[in-house]
N, C-alpha and C positions, 0 to 999 in steps of 0.2 A: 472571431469567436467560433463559426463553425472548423474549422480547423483547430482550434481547442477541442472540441467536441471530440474530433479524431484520434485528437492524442489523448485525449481520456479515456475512449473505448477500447486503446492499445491496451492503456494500464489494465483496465477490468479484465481484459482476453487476460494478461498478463497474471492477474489473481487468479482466476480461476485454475489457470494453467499451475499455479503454485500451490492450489488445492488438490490437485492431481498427485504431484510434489509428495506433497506431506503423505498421502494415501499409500505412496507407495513407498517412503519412511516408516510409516506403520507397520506396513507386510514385515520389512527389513528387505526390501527387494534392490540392491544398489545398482545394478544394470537400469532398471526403471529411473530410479532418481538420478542417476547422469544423463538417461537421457531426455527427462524432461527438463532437468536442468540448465542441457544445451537450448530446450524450446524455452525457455523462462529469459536465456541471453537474446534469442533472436529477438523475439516478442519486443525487450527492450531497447534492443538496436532498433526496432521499428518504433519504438514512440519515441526515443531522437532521432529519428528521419521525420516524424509530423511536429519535433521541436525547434528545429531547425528551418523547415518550410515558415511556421510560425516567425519565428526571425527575422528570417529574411524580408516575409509581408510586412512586419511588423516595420521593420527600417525601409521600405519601401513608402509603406501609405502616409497619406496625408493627415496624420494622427495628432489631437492634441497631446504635448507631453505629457499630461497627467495620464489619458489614454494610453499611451504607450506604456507609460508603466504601469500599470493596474493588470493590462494582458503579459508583458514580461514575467510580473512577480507569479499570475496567474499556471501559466507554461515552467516556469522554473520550479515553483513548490509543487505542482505535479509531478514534473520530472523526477522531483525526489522519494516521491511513494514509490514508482516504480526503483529506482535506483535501494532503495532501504530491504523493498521484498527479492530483487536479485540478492543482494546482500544474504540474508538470511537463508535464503537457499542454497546460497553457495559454504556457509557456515553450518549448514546443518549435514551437507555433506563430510563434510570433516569428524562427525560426529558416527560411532558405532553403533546404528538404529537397534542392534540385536540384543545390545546389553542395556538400552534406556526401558525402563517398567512401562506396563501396558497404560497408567492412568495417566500417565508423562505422555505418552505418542496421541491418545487420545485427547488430553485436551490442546493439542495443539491442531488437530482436527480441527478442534471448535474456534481455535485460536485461528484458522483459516478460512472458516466458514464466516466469523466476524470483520474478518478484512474483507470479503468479500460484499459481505452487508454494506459497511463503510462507504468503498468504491461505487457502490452502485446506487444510493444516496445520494454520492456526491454529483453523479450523470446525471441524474434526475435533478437533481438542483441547476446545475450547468444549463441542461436542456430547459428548466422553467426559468431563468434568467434569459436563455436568447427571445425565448418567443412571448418575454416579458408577462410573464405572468403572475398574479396577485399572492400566489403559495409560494414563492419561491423565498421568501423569509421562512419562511416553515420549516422549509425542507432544507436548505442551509441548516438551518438551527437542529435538524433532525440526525444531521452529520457532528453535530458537537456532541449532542446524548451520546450517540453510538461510542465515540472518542472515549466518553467517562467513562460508558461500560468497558472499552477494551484495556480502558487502564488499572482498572480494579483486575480482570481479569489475570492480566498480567502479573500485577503483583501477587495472587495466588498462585499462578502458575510458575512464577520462579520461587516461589517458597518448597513447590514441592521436587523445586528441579535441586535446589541447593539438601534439602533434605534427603535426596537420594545420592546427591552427591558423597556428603558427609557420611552414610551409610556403607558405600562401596568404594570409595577413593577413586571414582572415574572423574578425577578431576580434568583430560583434556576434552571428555564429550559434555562435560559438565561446563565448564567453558562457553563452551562454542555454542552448546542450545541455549544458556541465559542469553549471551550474543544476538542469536539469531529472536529472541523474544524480543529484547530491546529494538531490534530491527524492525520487527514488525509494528510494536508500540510506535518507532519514531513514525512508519507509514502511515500509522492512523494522527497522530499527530497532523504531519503533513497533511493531511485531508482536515481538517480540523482546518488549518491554517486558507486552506480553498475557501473552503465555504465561509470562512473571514473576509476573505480578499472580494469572493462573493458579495454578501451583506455589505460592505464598506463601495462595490459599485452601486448598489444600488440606491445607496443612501447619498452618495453623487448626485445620481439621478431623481433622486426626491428633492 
């Protein structure tokens, strides 16, 4: 579990680093978004090197099988928020930031500022499960709110992507940012699904 902890704080470096991302999608600066794009690959190459470590402890110790799965499932549906926000970063590069409208770049600002919220919920959860604490149903549960809010979100935020699209016939940047929406959406998803696998150890434990 502390080495979960590790591979979780990859992820978070990892959003934050994706909020940088977007910042400089904003400007329309693409020297900047490649090359934080490259920091968004490392970042995630490093949290499979703390998934992998995970693994290996994992088929080493003396775990009961249910144990064992509970932290696999744990480590895997992680792994996948970071793998969903590379995603979307790599998809919004593909996309001509100078021609997407200013309330279109802007809420995806907020659309990253949200994942970042998420993420950092979900550590705090993470961390009040190891040192077993009385809140950590809370705060689980405080990572499913965040989810509803990002999915509401979302569905406004590709209404105005598609309405801009239908507007200008940019249909491959139009594309590629609903895409990269959906990416992010599946991220928070994916966190949703943590603090599931959370709540269901704990209730183990109960």
């Amino acid at each position: 579990m502390k080495l979960s902890q590790r591979h979780l704080s990859k992820i978070n470096d990892l959003t934050k680093t994706f909020r940088k991302f977007v910042e400089a999608f904003v400007r329309g600066n693409l020297d900047d978004m490649r090359k934080l794009y490259e920091d968004i690959f490392d970042i995630e190459r490093e949290a499979d090197n703390e998934k992998e470590k995970i693994i290996i402890e994992v088929s080493r110790g003396p775990f009961h099988p249910i144990d064992r799965e509970d932290i696999m499932r744990l480590v895997l549906t992680m792994d996948d928020i970071a793998a969903n926000i590379k995603s979307a970063s790599r998809k919004m590069l593909y996309s001509n930031p100078e021609s997407v409208p200013t309330d279109v770049k802007n809420e995806f600002l907020k659309l990253g500022d949200m994942i970042i919220e998420i993420v950092s919920r979900l550590e705090t959860a993470l961390d009040a499960l190891i040192k077993g604490s009385k809140d950590t149903l809370k705060l689980a549960d405080s990572v499913e709110r965040k989810e509803e809010e990002i999915d509401d979100f979302r569905v406004e935020l590709i209404a105005k992507i598609l309405k801009w699209g239908d507007e200008t016939g940019k249909l491959s940047s139009l594309l590629m940012l609903k895409e990269a929406v959906e990416n992010l959406e599946n991220a928070s998803d994916k966190a949703e699904d943590v603090a599931d696998i959370i709540r269901g150890i704990i209730a183990v434990g109960l």
